[in-house]
N, C-alpha and C positions, 0 to 999 in steps of 0.2 A: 607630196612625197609619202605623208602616212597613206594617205587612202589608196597610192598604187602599191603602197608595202601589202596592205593586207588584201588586196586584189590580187596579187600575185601567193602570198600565201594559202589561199582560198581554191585558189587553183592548182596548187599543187598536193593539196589536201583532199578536195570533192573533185578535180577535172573542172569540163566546161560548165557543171553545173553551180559551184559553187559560185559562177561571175553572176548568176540569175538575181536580178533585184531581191532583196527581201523586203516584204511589203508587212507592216505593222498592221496586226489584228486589232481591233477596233475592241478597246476596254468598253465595259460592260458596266455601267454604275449602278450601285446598289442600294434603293431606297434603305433611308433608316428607319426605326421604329419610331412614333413619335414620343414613346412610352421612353425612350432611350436620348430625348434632346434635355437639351437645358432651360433653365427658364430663358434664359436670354433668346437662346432660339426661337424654341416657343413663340415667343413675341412678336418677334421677326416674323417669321412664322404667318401666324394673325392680322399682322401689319399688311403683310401684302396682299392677303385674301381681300382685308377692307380696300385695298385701292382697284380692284376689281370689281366692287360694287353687284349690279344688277349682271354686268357681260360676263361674270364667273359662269352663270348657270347655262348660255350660249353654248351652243357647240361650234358656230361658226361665227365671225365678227368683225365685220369692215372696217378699215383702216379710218376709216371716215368716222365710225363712233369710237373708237379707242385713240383715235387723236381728242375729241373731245373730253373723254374720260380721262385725260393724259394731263391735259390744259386745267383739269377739274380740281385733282390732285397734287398737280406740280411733279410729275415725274415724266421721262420723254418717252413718245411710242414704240420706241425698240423695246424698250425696259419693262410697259405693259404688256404689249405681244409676247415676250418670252415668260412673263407669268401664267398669262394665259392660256397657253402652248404648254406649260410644264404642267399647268392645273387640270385639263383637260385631258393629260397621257398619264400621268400619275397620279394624281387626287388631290390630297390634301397634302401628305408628304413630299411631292414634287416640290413643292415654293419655300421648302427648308431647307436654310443656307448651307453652301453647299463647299465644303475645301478644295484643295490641291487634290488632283486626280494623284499624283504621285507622290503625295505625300509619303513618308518612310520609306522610300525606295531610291536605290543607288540612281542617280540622274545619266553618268558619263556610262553606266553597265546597261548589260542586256539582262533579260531576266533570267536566261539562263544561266548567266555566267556566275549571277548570285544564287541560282540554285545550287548552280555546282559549290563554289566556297559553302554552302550551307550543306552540301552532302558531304563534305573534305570534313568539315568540324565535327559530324554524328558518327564519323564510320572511322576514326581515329581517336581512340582513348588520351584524354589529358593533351591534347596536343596544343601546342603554343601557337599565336599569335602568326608572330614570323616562321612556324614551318607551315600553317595552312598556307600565308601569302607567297613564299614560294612556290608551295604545288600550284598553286591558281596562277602565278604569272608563268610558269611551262605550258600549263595546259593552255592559255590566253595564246601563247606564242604559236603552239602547234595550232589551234583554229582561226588564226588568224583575227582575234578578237583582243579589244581596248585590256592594256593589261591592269587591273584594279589599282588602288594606294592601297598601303595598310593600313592607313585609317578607313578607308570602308570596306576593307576585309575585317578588322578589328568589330565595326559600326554592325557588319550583319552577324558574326558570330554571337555578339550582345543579345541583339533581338530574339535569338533561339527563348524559348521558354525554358529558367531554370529548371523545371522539372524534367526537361528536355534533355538539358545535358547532364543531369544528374543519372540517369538511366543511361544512355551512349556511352558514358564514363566505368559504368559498372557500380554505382554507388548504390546501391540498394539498402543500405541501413538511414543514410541520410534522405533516401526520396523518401520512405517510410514513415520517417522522424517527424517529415517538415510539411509534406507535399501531399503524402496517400490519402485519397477520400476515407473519412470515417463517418458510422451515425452510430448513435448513444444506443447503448441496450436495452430495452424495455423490460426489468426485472418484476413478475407476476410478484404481488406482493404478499399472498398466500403461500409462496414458497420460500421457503428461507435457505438462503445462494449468502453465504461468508467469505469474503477475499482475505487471505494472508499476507503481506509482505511484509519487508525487515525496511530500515531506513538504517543504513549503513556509513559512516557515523553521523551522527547529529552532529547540525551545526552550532553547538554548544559545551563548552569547557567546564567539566564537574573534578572538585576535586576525587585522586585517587587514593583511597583510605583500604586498598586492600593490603596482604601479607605484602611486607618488603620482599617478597622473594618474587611476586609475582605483581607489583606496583613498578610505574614505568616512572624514568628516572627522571622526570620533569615533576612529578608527580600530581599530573594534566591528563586530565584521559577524555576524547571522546565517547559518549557511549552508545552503545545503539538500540534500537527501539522496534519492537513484533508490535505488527498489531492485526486485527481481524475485527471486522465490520461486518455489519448486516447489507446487502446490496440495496434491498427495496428501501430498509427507515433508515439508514443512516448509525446504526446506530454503532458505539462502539464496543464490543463485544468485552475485548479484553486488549491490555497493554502492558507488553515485561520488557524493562531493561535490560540490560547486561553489560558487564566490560568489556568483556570479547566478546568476537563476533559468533552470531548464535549459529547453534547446531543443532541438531534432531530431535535432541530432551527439553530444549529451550520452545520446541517448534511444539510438541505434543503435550506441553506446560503450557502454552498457550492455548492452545486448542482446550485442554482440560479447564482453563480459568474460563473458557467462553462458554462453555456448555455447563455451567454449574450453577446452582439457583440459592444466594445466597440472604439473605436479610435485605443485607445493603446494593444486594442486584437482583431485582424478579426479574431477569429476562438470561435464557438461556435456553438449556435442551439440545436436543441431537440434530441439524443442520440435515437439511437432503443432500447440500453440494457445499464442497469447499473448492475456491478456485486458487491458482496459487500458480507461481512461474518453475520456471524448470532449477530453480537452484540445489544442488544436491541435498541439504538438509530438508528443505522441504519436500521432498520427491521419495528419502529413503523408506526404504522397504518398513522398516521399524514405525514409520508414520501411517503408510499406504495400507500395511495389517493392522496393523489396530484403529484405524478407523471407520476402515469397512467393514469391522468386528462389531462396532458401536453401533452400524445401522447406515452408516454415512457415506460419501461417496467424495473421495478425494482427486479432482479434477486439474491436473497440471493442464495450462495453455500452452499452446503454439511459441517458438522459439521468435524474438523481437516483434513481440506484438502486447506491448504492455497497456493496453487502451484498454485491453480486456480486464484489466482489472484496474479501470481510471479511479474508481470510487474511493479506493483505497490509496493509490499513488497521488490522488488530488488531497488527500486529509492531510498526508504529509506536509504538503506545500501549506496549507490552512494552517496546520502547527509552527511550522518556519514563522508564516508571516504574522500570525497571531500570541503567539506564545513563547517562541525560542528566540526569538531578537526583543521582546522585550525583557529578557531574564540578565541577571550581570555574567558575563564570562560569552557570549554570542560573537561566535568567529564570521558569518555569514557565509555562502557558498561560493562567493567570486574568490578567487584565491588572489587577485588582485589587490581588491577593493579589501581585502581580509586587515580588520586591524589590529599588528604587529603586539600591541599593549594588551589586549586583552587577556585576564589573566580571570582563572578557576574561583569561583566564593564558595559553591554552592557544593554540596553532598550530593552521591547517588540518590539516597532518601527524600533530601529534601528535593528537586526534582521531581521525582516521583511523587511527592506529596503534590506539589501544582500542576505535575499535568493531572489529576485524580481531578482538581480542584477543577481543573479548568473544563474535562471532561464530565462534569455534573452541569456545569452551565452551559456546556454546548448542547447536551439532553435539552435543554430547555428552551433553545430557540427553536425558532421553527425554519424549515432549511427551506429553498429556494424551489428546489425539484417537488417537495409533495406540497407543501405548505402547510405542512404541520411540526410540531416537534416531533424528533425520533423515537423519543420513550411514547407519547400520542399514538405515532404513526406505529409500533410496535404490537401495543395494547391492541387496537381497533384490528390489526390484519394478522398480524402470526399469530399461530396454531402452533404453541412451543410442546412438544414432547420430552417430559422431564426423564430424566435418566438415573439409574445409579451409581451412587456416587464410588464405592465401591470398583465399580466395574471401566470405572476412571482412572481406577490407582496406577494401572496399567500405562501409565501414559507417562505417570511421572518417570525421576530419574531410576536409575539401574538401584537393586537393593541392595545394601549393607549392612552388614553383620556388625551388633554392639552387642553388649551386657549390661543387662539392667543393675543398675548398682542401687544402693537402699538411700541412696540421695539424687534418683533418675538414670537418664540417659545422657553419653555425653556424645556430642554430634558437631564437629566444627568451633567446638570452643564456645556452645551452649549446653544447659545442662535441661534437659526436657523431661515430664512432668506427667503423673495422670495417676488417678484414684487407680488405675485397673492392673497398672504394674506394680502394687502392693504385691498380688499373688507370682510375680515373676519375675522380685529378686534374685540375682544370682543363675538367672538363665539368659542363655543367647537366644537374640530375637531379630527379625531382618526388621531393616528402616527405609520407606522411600521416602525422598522429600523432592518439593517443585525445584526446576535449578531456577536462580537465583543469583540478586550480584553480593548477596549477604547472607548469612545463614538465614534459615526460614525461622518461621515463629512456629511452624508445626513440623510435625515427623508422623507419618504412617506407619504403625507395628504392628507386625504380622508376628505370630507363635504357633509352632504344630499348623504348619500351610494355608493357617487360618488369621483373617484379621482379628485383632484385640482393640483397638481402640487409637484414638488421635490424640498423643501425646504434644503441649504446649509448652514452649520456653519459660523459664520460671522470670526471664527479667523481659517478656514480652508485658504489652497490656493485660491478657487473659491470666496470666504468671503473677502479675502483682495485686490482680485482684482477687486471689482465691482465698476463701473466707477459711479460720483457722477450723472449722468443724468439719470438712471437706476432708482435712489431712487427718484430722480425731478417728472421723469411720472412716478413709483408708486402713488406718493402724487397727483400728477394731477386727476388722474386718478379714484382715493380713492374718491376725491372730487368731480367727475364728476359724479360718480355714483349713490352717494349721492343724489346730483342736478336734475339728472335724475328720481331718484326714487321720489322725491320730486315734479317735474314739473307732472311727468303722477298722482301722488296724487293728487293732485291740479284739472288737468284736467278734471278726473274722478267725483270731486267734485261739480263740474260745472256741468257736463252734469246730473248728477244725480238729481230729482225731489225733490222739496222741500217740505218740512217735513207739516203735517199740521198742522195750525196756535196755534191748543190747545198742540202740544208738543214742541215749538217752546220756546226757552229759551231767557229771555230775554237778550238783547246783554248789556254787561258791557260798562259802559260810561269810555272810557280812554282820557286823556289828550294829544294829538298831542303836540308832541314837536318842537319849534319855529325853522324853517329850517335857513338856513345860508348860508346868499345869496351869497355870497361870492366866498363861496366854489364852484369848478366845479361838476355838476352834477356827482352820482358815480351808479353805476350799481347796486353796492349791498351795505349797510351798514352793515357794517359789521370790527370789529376793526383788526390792522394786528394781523398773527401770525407767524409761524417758515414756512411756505410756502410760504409768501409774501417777506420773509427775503433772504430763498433759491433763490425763483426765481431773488431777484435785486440783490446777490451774483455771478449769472449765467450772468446775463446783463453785469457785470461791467467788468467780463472777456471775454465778447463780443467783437472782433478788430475789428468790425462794429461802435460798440457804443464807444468805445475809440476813433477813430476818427471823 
């Protein structure tokens, strides 16, 4: 009854044609490589070349010595003849074992019929299971063909290659992700190529010690981390924190810590290329001019293609697994697997102090890609072009207007420092400083559209070490200039022509006070103050004047 069902369907389908036998084309087997067996094979393999012996090398061979070569080895003359016969049309690969011709393929279907479910599943986005198997048991009906299960409509939708269906689907960020061929950039190590990226937040819990107005109310913060690496040595350039998520002056503070050549960093200078993603802080205009003002050439990639900048998206992961789960407060990235207890120990600061710590001892291995350490590999290949520092300032944040006050500058709730603002008491002056998740230890002062000098925190390091002879000639000095500016007044006053007699005011009659003879003549009259006190505090610890 089925076979005149679909006799009769076939006919009403194709006419008289479709009653015509279909006659099964003759599959094609396909040596394999031997380069592609197993060892098991292999052996196998081997095995039966040796029961061939001498009649392997025969092109023709009587039944008569392959029965004895049969009897020799214990195996029956069918079973030698078809070695024989396979050794002789195909070689050596002929006599490797050989499967199921049909292995992975629907047994009860036609191979059409599995092409078709295999074209129902690529030419229909996200489509289910049971709506391919119904289109396929329509179509089955109308040609008169066996109508599939859904287990082997299930069985060949599988077989598709994920990558397969990830594209049919429309998924193009996940073929990308998982599936797109990559190969490694080959970075010329004579040119110095720095990637940018943010790590947005870290999977680590620091206490939050800012203004209560601007501290979050768990007072837990994750924080996040810039950083910029050299592509050829590894090396790391530069690394700023922050509590918030960073912006333009955070991006061009970084950029400025990498290109600056300091004691405790010889490695820096102006970069040919910076590579960087399309995030708007790193892309704005306020970065893109003043970089390429420095000499330098600010190069955003292509949108979801972050390979291009692996060197740096890899360090992160190397920090994760090396540094940020061993520290106390490490949430981890599974939000799963995240443990609910962990709770904040550590400081912005202190953080920062171990990643410092721990980025001195990564300088010092030697990495996997060149085989040398990155400060080595640094040394030996760049060609650092040192820059002005000066011409840096530009990068920090936006300037601000303070007033020197005769106990510093006050900036954030620190009071900031320096021999050079003796003379600019009592005037405004702009301030940039790097942004920061704390006040900085320095301040850049600019006066009259000119720099003056790099003013220090007085309760920084450099602040508590400043020797008291340092503050003696500020004040000298303070008052020298003074004096100075005072005497060419004076001078000028002199040589200048006298006024004539009808604008000439009459001179106020003062009372000369009765001098006192007594006293030794003095240079200036003039009563002490906290200078005269300095200087005989400095005398008395004189071992000149002690003795």
């Amino acid at each position: 009854m089925p076979q005149t069902q679909r006799w009769l369907t076939r006919y009403r389908v194709e006419g008289i044609v479709g009653l015509a036998p279909h006659s099964r084309s003759a599959r094609s087997r396909t040596l394999p490589d031997l380069g592609a067996l197993s060892e098991t094979q292999q052996d196998e393999l081997f095995r039966r070349h040796a029961l061939l012996g001498e009649l392997a090398e025969r092109e023709h061979v009587s039944n008569t010595l392959l029965q004895k070569q049969a009897e020799a080895v214990g195996v029956s003359l069918r079973t030698l003849r078809d070695y024989h016969t396979r050794f002789r049309r195909e070689g050596l690969a002929g006599l490797a074992p050989r499967g199921r011709r049909d292995k992975g393929t629907s047994h009860l279907l036609s191979a059409d019929m599995a092409q078709f479910i295999e074209d129902l599943r690529l030419t229909h986005r996200d489509a289910s299971v049971r709506f391919i198997y119904e289109l396929a048991c329509q179509h089955a009906a109308a040609i008169g063909e066996r109508t599939p299960g859904i287990f082997q409509v299930r069985s060949i939708c599988v077989q598709i290659p994920a990558p397969v269906r990830l594209l049919a689907d429309g998924r193009e960020e996940a073929f990308r992700n998982r599936y797109r061929l990559t190969y490694p950039i080959a970075h010329d190590p004579h040119r110095i190529v720095w990637q940018i990226d943010h790590k947005a937040p870290l999977h680590v819990l620091v206490r939050d010690l800012r203004m209560p107005s601007h501290r979050a109310f768990s007072g837990e913060v994750r924080p996040y981390l810039t950083l910029a690496i050299d592509s050829a040595s590894r090396l790391v350039m530069a690394g700023l924190f922050s509590y918030d998520p960073p912006d333009r002056f955070l991006v061009a503070a970084a950029i400025r810590a990498a290109m600056l050549l300091t004691e405790h960093k010889p490695f820096g200078g102006v970069p040919d290329e910076i590579w960087v993603d399309n995030g708007k802080d790193l892309i704005a205009d306020h970065v893109h001019q003043l970089v390429q003002g420095l000499g330098s050439m600010l190069l955003p990639g292509p949108p979801h293609y972050p390979e291009l900048r692996g060197i740096v998206e890899r360090f992160h992961e190397t920090l994760d697994t090396r540094l940020w789960s061993t520290l106390p407060g490490y949430v981890g990235a599974n939000v799963v697997e995240r443990n609910p207890k962990a709770k904040a120990e550590l400081s912005l600061s202190e953080l920062d102090q171990r990643f410092r710590t721990f980025i001195d001892h990564y300088h010092q291995e030697a990495h996997s890609a060149t085989g040398q350490t990155p400060l080595q590999f640094w040394l030996e290949h760049a060609t650092q072009i040192p820059v002005n520092e000066r011409l840096l300032d530009v990068l920090l944040k936006e300037a601000a207007q303070r007033r020197v006050l005769k106990e510093g500058i006050k900036y954030l709730g620190r009071i900031y420092w320096h021999a050079d603002l003796a003379t600019l008491v009592g005037e405004d002056v702009l301030v940039r400083a790097a942004p920061s998740y704390m006040a900085p230890d320095e301040l850049e002062v600019y006066f009259g559209k000119q720099w003056r000098c790099t003013a220090f925190a007085l309760d920084s390091a450099k602040g508590l070490a400043l020797p008291r002879s340092v503050v003696t000639e500020a004040q000298r000095h303070q008052r020298e200039t003074a004096r100075r500016r005072i005497a060419k007044a004076q001078a000028r006053a002199k040589e200048a022509p006298p006024p004539p007699q009808s604008e000439q005011r009459p001179a106020r009659r003062r009372v000369a006070p009765t001098p006192d003879l007594s006293a030794p003549p003095s240079l200036s009259a003039r009563p002490p103050d906290l200078f005269d006190f300095l200087v005989a505090q400095q005398m008395r610890k004189d071992p000149s004047h002690d003795s």
